[in-house]
ZADO-1210 file (C-alpha; in nm, 4 decimals, padded with zeros to 6 digits):
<atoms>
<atom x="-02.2229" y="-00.6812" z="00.2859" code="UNK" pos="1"/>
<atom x="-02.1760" y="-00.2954" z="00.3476" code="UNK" pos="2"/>
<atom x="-02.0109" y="-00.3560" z="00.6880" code="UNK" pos="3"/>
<atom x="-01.8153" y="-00.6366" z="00.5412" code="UNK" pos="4"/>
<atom x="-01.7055" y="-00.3818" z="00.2468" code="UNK" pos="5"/>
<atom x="-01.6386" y="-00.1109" z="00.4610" code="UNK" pos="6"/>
<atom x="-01.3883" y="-00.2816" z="00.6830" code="UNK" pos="7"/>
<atom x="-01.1901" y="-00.3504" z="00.3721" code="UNK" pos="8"/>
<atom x="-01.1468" y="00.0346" z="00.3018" code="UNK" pos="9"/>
<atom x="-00.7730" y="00.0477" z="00.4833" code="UNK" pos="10"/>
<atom x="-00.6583" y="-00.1976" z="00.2587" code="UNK" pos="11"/>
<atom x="-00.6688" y="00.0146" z="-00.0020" code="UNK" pos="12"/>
<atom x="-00.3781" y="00.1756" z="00.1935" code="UNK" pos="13"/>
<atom x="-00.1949" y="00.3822" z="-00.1143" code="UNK" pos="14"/>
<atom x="00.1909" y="00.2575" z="-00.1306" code="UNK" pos="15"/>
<atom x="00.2753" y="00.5823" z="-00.3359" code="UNK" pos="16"/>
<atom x="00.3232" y="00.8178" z="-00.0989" code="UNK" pos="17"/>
<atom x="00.5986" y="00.6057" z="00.0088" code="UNK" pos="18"/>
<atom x="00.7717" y="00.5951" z="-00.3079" code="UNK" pos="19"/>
<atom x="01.1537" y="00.5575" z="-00.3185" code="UNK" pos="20"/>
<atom x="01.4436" y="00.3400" z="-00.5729" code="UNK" pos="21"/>
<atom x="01.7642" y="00.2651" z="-00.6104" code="UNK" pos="22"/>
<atom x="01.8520" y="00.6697" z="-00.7727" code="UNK" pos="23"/>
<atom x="01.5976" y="00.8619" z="-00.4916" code="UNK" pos="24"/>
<atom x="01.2614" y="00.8801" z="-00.7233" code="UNK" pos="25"/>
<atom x="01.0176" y="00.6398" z="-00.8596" code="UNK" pos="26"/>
<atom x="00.6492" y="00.5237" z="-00.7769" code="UNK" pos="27"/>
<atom x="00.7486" y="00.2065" z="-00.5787" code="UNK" pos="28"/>
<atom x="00.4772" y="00.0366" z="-00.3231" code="UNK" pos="29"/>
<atom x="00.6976" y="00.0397" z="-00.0199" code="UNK" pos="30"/>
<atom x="00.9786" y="00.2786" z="00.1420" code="UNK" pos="31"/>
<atom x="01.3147" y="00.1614" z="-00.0365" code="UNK" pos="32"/>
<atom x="01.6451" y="00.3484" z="00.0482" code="UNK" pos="33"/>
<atom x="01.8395" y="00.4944" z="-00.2193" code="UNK" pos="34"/>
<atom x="02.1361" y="00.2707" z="-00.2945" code="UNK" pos="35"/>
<atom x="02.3906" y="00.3461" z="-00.0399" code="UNK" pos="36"/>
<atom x="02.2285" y="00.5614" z="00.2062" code="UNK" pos="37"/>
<atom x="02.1832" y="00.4449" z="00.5295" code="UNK" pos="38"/>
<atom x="01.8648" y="00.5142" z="00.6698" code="UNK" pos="39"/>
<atom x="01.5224" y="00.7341" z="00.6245" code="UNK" pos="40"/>
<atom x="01.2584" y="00.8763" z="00.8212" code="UNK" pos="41"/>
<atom x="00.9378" y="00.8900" z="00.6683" code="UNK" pos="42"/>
<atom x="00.6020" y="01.1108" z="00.7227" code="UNK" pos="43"/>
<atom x="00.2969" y="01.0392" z="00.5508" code="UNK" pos="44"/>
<atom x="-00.0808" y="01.1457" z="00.5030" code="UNK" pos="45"/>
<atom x="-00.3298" y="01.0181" z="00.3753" code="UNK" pos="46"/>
<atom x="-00.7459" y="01.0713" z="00.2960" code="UNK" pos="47"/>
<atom x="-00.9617" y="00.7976" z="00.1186" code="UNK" pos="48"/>
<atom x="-01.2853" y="00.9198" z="00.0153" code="UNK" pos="49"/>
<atom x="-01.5500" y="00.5721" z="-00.0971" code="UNK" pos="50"/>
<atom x="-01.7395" y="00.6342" z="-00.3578" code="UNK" pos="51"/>
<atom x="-01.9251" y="00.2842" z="-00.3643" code="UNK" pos="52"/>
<atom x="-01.8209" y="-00.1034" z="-00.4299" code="UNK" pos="53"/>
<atom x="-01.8366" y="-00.3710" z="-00.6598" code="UNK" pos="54"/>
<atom x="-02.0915" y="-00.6522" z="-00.5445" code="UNK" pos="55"/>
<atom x="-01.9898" y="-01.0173" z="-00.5508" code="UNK" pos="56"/>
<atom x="-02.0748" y="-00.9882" z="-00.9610" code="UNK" pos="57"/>
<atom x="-01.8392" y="-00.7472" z="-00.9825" code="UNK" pos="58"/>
<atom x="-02.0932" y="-00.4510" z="-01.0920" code="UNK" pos="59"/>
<atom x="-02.0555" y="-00.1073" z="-00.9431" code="UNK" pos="60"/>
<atom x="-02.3338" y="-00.0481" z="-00.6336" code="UNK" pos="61"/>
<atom x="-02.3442" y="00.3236" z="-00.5224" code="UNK" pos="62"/>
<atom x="-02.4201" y="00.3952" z="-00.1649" code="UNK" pos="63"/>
<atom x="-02.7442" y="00.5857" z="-00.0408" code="UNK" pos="64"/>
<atom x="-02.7940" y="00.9485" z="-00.1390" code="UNK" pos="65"/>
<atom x="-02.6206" y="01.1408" z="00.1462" code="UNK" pos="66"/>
<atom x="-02.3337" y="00.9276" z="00.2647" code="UNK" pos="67"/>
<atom x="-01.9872" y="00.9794" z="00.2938" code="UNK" pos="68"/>
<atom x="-01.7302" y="00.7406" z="00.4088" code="UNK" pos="69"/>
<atom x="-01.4087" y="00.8638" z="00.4694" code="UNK" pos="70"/>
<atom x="-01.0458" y="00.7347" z="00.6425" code="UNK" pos="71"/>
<atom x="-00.7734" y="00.9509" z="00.7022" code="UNK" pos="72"/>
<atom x="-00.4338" y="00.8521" z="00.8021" code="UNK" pos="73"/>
<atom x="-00.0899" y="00.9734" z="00.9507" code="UNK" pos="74"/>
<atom x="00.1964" y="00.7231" z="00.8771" code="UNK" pos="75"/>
<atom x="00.5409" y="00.6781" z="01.0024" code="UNK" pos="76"/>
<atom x="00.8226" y="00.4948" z="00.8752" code="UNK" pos="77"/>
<atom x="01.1764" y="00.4397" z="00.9080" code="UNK" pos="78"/>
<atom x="01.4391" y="00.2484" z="00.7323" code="UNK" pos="79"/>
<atom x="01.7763" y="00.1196" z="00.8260" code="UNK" pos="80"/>
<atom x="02.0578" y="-00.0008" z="00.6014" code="UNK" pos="81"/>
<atom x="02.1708" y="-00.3378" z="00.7968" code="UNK" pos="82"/>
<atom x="02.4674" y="-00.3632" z="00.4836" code="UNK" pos="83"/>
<atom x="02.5717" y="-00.2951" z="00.1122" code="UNK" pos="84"/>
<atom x="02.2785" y="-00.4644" z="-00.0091" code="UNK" pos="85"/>
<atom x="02.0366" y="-00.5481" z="00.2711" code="UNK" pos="86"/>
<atom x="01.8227" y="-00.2858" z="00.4163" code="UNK" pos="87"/>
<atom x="01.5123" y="-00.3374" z="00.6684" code="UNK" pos="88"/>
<atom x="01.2129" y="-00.0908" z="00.7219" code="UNK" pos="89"/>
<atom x="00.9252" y="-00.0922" z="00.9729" code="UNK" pos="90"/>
<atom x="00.6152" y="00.1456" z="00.9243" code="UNK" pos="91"/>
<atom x="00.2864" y="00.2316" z="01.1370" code="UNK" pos="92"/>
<atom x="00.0020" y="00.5155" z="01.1299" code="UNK" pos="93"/>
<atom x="-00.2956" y="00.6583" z="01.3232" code="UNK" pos="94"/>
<atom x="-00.6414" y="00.6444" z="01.1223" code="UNK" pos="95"/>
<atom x="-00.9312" y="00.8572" z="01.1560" code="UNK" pos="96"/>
<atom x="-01.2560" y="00.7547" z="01.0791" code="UNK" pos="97"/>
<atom x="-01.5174" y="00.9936" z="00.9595" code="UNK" pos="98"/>
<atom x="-01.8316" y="00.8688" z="00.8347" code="UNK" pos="99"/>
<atom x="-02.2041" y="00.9610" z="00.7042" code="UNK" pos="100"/>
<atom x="-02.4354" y="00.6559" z="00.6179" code="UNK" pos="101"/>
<atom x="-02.8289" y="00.6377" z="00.6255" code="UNK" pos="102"/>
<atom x="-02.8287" y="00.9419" z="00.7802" code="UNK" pos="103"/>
<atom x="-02.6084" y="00.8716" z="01.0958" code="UNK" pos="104"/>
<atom x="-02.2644" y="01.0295" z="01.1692" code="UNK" pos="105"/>
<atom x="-01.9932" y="00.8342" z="01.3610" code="UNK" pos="106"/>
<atom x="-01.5898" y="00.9317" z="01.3888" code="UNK" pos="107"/>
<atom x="-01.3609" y="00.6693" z="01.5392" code="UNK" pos="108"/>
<atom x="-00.9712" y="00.6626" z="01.5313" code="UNK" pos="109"/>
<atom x="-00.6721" y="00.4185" z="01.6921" code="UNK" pos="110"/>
<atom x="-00.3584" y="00.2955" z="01.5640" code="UNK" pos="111"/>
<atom x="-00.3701" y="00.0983" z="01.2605" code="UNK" pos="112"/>
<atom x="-00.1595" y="-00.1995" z="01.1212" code="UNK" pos="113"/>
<atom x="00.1893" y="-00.1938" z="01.1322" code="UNK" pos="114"/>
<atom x="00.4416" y="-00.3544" z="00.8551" code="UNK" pos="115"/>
<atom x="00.8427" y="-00.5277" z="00.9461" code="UNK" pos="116"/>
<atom x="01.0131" y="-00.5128" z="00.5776" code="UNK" pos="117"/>
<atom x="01.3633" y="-00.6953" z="00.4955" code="UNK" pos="118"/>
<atom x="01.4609" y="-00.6017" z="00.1290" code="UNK" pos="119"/>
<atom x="01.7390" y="-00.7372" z="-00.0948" code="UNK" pos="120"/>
<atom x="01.8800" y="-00.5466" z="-00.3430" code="UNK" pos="121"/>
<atom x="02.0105" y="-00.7964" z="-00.6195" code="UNK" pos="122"/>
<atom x="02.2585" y="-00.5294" z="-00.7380" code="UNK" pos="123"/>
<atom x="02.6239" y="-00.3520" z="-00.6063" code="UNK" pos="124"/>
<atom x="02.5861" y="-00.0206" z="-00.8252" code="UNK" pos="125"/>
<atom x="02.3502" y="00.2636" z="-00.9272" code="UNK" pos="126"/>
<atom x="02.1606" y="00.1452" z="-01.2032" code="UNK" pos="127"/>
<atom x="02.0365" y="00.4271" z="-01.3573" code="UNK" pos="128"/>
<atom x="02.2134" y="00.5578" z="-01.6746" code="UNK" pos="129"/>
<atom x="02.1852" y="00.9105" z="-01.9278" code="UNK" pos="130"/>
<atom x="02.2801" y="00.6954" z="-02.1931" code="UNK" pos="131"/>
<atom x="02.3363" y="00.3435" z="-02.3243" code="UNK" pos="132"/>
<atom x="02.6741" y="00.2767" z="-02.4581" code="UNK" pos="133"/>
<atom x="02.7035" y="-00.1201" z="-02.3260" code="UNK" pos="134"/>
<atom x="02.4928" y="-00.4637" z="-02.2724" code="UNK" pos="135"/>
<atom x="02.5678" y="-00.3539" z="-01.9000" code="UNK" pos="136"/>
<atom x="02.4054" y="-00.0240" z="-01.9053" code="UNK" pos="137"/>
<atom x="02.0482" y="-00.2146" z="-01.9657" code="UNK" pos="138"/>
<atom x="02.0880" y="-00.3999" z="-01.6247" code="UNK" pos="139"/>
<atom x="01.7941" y="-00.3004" z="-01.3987" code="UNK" pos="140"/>
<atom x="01.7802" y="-00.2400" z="-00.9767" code="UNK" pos="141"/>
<atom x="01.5904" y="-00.5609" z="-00.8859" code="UNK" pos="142"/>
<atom x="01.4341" y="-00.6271" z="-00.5245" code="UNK" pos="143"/>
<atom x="01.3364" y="-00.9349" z="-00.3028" code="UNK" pos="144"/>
<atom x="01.2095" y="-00.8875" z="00.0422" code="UNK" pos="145"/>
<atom x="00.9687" y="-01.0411" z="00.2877" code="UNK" pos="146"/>
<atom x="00.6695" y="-00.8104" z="00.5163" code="UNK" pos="147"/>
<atom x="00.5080" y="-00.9047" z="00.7941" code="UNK" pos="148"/>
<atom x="00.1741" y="-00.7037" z="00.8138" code="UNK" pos="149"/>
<atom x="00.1083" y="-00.6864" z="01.2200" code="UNK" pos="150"/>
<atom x="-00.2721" y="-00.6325" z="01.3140" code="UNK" pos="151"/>
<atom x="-00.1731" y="-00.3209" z="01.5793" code="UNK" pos="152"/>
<atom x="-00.5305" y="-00.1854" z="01.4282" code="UNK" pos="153"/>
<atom x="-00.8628" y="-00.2616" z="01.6208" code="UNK" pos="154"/>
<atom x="-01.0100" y="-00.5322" z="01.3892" code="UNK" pos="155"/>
<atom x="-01.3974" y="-00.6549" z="01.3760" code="UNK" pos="156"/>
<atom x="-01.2913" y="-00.8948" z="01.6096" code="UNK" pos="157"/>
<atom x="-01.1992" y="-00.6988" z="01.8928" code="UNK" pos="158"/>
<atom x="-01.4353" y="-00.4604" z="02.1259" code="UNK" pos="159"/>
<atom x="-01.6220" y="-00.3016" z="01.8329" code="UNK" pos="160"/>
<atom x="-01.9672" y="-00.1948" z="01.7346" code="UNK" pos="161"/>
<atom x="-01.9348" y="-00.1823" z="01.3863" code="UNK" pos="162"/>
<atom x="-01.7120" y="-00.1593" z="01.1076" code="UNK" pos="163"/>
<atom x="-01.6951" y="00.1834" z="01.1206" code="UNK" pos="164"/>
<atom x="-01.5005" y="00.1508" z="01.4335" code="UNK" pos="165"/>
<atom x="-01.2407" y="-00.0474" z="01.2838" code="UNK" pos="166"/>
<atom x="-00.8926" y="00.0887" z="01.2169" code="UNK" pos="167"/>
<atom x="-00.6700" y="-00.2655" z="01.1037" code="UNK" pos="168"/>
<atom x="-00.7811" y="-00.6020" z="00.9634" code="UNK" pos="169"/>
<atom x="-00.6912" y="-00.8360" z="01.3036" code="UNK" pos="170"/>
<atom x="-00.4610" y="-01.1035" z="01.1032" code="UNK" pos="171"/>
<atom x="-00.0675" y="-01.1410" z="01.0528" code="UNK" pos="172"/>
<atom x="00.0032" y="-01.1655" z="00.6857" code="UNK" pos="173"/>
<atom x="00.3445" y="-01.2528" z="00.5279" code="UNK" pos="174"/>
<atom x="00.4555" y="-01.1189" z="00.1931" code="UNK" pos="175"/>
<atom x="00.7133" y="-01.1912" z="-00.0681" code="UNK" pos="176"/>
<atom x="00.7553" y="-00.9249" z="-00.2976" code="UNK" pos="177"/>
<atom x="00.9733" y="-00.8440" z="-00.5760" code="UNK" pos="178"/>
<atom x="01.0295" y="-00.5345" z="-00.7771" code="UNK" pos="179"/>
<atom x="01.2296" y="-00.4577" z="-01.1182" code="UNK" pos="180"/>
<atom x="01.2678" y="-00.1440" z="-01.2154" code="UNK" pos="181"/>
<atom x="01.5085" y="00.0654" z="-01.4439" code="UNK" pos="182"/>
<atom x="01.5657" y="00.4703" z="-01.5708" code="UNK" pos="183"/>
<atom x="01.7194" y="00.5533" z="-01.8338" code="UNK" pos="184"/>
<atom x="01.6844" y="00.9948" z="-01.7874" code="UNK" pos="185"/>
<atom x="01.4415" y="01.0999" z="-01.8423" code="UNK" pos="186"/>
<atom x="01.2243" y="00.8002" z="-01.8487" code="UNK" pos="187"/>
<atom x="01.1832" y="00.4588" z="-01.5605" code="UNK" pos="188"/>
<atom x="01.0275" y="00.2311" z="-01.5366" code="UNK" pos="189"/>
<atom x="00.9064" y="-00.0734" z="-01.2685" code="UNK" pos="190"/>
<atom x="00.7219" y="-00.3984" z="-01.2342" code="UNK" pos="191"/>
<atom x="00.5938" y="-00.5424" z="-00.8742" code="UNK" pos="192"/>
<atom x="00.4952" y="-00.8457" z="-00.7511" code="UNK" pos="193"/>
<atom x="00.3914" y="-00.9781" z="-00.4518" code="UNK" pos="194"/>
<atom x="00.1977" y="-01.3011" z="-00.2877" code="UNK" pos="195"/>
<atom x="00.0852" y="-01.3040" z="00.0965" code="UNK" pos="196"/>
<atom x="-00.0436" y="-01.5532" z="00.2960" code="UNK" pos="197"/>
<atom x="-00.2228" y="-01.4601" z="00.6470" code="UNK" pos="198"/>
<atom x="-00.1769" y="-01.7026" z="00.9383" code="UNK" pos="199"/>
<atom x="-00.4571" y="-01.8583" z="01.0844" code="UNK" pos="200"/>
<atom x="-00.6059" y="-01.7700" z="01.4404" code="UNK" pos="201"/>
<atom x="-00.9048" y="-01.8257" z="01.6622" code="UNK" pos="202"/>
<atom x="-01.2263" y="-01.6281" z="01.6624" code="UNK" pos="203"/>
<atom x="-01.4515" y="-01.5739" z="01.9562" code="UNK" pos="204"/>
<atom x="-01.6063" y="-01.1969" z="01.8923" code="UNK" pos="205"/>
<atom x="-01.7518" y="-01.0335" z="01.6298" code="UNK" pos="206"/>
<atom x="-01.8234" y="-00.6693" z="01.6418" code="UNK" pos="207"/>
<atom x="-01.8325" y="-00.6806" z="01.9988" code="UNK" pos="208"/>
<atom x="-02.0557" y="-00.9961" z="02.0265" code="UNK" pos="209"/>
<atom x="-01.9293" y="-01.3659" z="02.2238" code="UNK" pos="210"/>
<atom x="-01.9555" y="-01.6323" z="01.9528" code="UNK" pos="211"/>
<atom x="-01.8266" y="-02.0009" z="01.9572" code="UNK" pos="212"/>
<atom x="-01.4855" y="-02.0456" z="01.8763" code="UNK" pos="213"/>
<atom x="-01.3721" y="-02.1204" z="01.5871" code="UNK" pos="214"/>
<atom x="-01.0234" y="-02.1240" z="01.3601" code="UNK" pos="215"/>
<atom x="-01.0337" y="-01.8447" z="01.0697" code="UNK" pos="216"/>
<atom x="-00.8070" y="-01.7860" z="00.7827" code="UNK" pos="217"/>
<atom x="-00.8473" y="-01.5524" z="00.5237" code="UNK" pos="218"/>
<atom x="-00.7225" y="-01.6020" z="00.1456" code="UNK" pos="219"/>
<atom x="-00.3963" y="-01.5914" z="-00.0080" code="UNK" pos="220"/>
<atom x="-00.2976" y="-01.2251" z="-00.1552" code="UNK" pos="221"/>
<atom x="-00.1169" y="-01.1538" z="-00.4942" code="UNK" pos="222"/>
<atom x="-00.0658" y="-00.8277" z="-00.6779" code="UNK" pos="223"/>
<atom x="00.0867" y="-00.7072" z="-00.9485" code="UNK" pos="224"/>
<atom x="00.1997" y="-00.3568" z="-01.0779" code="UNK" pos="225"/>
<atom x="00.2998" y="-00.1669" z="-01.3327" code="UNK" pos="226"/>
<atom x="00.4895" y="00.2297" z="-01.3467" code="UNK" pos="227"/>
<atom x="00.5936" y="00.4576" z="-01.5919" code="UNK" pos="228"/>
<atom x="00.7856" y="00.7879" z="-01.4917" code="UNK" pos="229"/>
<atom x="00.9699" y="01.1093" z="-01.6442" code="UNK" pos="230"/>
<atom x="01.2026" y="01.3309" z="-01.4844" code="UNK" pos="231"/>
<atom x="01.3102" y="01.7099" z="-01.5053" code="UNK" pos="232"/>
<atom x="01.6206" y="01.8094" z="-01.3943" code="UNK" pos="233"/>
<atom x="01.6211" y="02.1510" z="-01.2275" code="UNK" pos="234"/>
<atom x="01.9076" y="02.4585" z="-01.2693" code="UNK" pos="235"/>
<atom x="02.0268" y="02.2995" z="-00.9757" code="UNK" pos="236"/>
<atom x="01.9949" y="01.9187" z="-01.0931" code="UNK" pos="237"/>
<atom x="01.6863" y="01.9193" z="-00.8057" code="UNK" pos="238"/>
<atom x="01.4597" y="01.6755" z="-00.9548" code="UNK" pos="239"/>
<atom x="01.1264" y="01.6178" z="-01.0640" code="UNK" pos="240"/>
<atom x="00.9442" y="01.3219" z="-01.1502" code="UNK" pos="241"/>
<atom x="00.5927" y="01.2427" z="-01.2382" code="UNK" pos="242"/>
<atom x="00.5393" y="00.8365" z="-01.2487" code="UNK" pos="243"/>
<atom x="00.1952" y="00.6415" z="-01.3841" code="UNK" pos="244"/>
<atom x="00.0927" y="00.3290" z="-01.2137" code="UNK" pos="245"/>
<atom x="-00.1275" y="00.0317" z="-01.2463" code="UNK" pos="246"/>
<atom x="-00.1803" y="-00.1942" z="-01.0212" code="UNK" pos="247"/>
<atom x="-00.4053" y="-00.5325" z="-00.9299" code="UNK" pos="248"/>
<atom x="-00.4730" y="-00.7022" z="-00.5925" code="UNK" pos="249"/>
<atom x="-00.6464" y="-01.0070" z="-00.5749" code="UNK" pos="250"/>
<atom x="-00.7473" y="-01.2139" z="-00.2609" code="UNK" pos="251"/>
<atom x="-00.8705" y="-01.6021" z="-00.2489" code="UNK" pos="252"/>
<atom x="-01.1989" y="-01.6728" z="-00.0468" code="UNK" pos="253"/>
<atom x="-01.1405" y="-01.7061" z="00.3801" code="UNK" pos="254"/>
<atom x="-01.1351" y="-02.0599" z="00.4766" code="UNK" pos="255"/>
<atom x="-01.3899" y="-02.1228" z="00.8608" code="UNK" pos="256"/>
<atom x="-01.2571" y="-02.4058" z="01.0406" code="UNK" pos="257"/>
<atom x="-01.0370" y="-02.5588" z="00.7415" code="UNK" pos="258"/>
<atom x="-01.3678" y="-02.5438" z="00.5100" code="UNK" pos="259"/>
<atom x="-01.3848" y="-02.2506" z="00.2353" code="UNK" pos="260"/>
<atom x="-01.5918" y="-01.9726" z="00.3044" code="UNK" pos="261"/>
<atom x="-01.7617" y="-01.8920" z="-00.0294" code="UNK" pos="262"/>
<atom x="-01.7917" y="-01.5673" z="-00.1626" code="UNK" pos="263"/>
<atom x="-01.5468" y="-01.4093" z="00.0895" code="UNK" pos="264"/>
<atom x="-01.2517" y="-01.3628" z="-00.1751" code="UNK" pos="265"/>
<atom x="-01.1568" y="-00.9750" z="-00.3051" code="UNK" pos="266"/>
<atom x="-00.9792" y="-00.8389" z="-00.6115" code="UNK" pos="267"/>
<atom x="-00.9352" y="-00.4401" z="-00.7010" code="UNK" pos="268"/>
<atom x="-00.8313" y="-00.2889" z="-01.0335" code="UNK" pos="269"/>
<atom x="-00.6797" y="00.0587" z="-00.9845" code="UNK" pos="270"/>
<atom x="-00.4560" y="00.3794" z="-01.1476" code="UNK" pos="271"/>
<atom x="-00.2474" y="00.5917" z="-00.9691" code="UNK" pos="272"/>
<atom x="-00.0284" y="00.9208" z="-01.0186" code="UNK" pos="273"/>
<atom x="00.2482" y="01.0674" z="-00.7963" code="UNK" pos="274"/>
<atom x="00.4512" y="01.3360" z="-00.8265" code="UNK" pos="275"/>
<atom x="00.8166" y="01.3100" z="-00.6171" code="UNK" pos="276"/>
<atom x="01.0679" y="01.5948" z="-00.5649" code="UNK" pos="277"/>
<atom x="01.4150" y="01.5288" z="-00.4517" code="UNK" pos="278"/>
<atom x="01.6964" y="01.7095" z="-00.3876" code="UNK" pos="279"/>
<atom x="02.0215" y="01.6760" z="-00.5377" code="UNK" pos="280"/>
<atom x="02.1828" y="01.5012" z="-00.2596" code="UNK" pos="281"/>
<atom x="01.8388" y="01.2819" z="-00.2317" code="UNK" pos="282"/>
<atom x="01.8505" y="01.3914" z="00.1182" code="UNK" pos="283"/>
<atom x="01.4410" y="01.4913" z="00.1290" code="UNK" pos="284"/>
<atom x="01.2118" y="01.3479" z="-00.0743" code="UNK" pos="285"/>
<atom x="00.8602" y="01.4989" z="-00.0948" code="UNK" pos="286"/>
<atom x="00.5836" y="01.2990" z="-00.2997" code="UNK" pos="287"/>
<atom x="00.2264" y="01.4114" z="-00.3585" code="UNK" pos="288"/>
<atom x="00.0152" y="01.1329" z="-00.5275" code="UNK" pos="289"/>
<atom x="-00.3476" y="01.0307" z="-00.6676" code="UNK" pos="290"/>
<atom x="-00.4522" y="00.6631" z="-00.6627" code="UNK" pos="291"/>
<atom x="-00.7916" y="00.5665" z="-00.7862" code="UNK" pos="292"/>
<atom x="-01.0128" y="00.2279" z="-00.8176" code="UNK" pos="293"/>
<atom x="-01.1031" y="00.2054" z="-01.1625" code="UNK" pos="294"/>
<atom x="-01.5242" y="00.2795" z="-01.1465" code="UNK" pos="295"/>
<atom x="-01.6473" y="-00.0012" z="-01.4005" code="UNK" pos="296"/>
<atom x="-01.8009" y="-00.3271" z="-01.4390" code="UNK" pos="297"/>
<atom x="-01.5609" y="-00.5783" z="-01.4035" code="UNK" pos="298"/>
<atom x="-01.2846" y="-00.4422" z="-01.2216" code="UNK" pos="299"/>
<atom x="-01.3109" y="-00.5243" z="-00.8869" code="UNK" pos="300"/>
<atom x="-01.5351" y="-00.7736" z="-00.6995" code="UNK" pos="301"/>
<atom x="-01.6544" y="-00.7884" z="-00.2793" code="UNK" pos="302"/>
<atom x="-01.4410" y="-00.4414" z="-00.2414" code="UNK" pos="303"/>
<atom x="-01.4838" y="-00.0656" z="-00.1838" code="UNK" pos="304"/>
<atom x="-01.4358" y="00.1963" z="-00.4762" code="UNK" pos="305"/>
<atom x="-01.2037" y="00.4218" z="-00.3352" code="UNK" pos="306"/>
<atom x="-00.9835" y="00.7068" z="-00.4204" code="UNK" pos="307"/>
<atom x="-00.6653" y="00.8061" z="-00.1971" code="UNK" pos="308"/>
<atom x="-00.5090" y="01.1218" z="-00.2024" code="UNK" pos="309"/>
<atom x="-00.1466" y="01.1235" z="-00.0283" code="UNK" pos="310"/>
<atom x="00.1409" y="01.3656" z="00.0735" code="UNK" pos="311"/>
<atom x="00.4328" y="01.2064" z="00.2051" code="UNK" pos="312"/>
<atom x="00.8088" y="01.4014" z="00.3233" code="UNK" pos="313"/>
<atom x="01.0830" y="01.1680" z="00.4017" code="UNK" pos="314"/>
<atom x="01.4689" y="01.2971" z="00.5203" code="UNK" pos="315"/>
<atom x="01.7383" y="01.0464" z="00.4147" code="UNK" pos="316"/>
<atom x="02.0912" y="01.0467" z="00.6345" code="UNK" pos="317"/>
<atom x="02.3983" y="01.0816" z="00.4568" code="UNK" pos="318"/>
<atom x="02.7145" y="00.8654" z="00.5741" code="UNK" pos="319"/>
</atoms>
């Protein structure tokens, strides 16, 4: 169950540090282009520290005395702005793996998972307002895209020895999300949602060893989130903002050759913090964030207690 928990840890993956919207700030779960701009680089890091897991009850299990699990990881992303309200994004990292258990040390590292993004945005103008003087001024940015998750990553299904080894999860997954969100200064704030559904594919290895074929297909995803945010505005209307989060992610049991795998399905409760500076012409972005699985009974179940510290710097082009 360890192993099985441990190869779980880079799905933890925190989307804060690459938070964007529609006016340059927020705590959104993907990289989002400010409304008219036409394309971003983004650099992110990124170190996740286990402290334990919840057990198929759902009760927190802490780890022996001495060990210390620990991923780090260097993203890049970019995003492109295809027209006045479609933009499309594509993201990738390199993960480290650095790791104490039972007494034996082992450090790994490869290229993880990779994400395609298309994103809608269901609105022509800025949405964020000082001030409401009209029904129109309470309109919210809203959001509807699709992600493909790629499995780039070395998976337990490729030429491994354990999970400590592994670097990506080995399955395409396709995601509909959607996001609401509104500011009116100084406060914002967003929901999320998204459902996923991995593709099926065929098995023959298992940390490293032959096995008989067979057709595997893990659960279908859904998540939901929550954000709350303030902004400063600087002397020179630089700004500031410090957004809350909540979010849930729950996964449905794998299915083995069409039959359900009992058991097998995930769920995480978790908080997060991140703090974003942009300029005034929202041409860098730097975010520094906190996201932590919440450590009681009950809020998670099959998945590693984790917390992610990130730092992420992203450059936005101007027409």
């Amino acid at each position: 169950m360890r192993r099985f928990l441990f190869a779980l840890l880079f799905l933890s993956w925190s989307g804060n540090a690459w938070a964007a919207s529609c006016c340059g700030g927020g705590g959104s779960a993907s990289l989002i282009l400010p409304k008219f701009m036409p394309g971003a680089y983004k650099l992110g890091l990124e170190q996740e520290t286990y402290q334990g897991y919840w057990n198929g009850q759902g009760e927190v299990t802490p780890d022996p005395p001495g060990s210390k699990l620990q991923q780090t990881r260097l993203g890049f992303g970019y995003a492109n702005r295809l027209n006045d309200n479609w933009q499309a994004s594509v993201t990738t990292g390199y993960v480290l793996n650095q790791n104490r258990y039972s007494g034996v040390d082992s450090q790994t590292q490869g290229l993880g998972d990779s994400q395609i993004g298309l994103l809608y945005e269901n609105f022509d103008q800025i949405t964020c307002v000082y001030e409401i003087h009209r029904w129109e001024d309470w309109k919210p940015a809203s959001y509807f895209g699709l992600n493909l998750v790629v499995p780039t990553g070395v998976s337990p299904h490729d030429e491994v020895e354990s999970s400590f080894d592994i670097t990506g999860r080995g399955f395409y997954r396709l995601d509909a999300t959607a996001q609401v969100e509104k500011t009116i200064y100084p406060l914002s704030a967003s929901l999320s949602a998204a459902y996923g559904v991995h593709l099926p594919r065929m098995v023959n290895r298992e940390y490293g060893q032959w096995i008989e074929p067979y057709k595997k297909q893990l659960g279908n995803r859904h998540s939901l989130g929550s954000s709350l945010g303030y902004t400063w505005f600087m002397e020179n209307i630089d700004q500031l903002t410090l957004t809350l989060s909540r979010s849930r992610m729950q996964e449905g049991d794998a299915h083995i050759n069409g039959a359900t795998n009992p058991d097998t399905g995930i769920y995480q409760n978790s908080w997060g913090m991140v703090g974003t500076y942009m300029k005034a012409d929202q041409s860098w972005i730097v975010t520094l964030g906190l996201n932590q699985g919440i450590n009681l009974v009950g809020q998670g179940e099959n998945f590693p207690i984790t917390r992610t510290l990130s730092l992420g710097v992203s450059h936005v082009f101007h027409h």
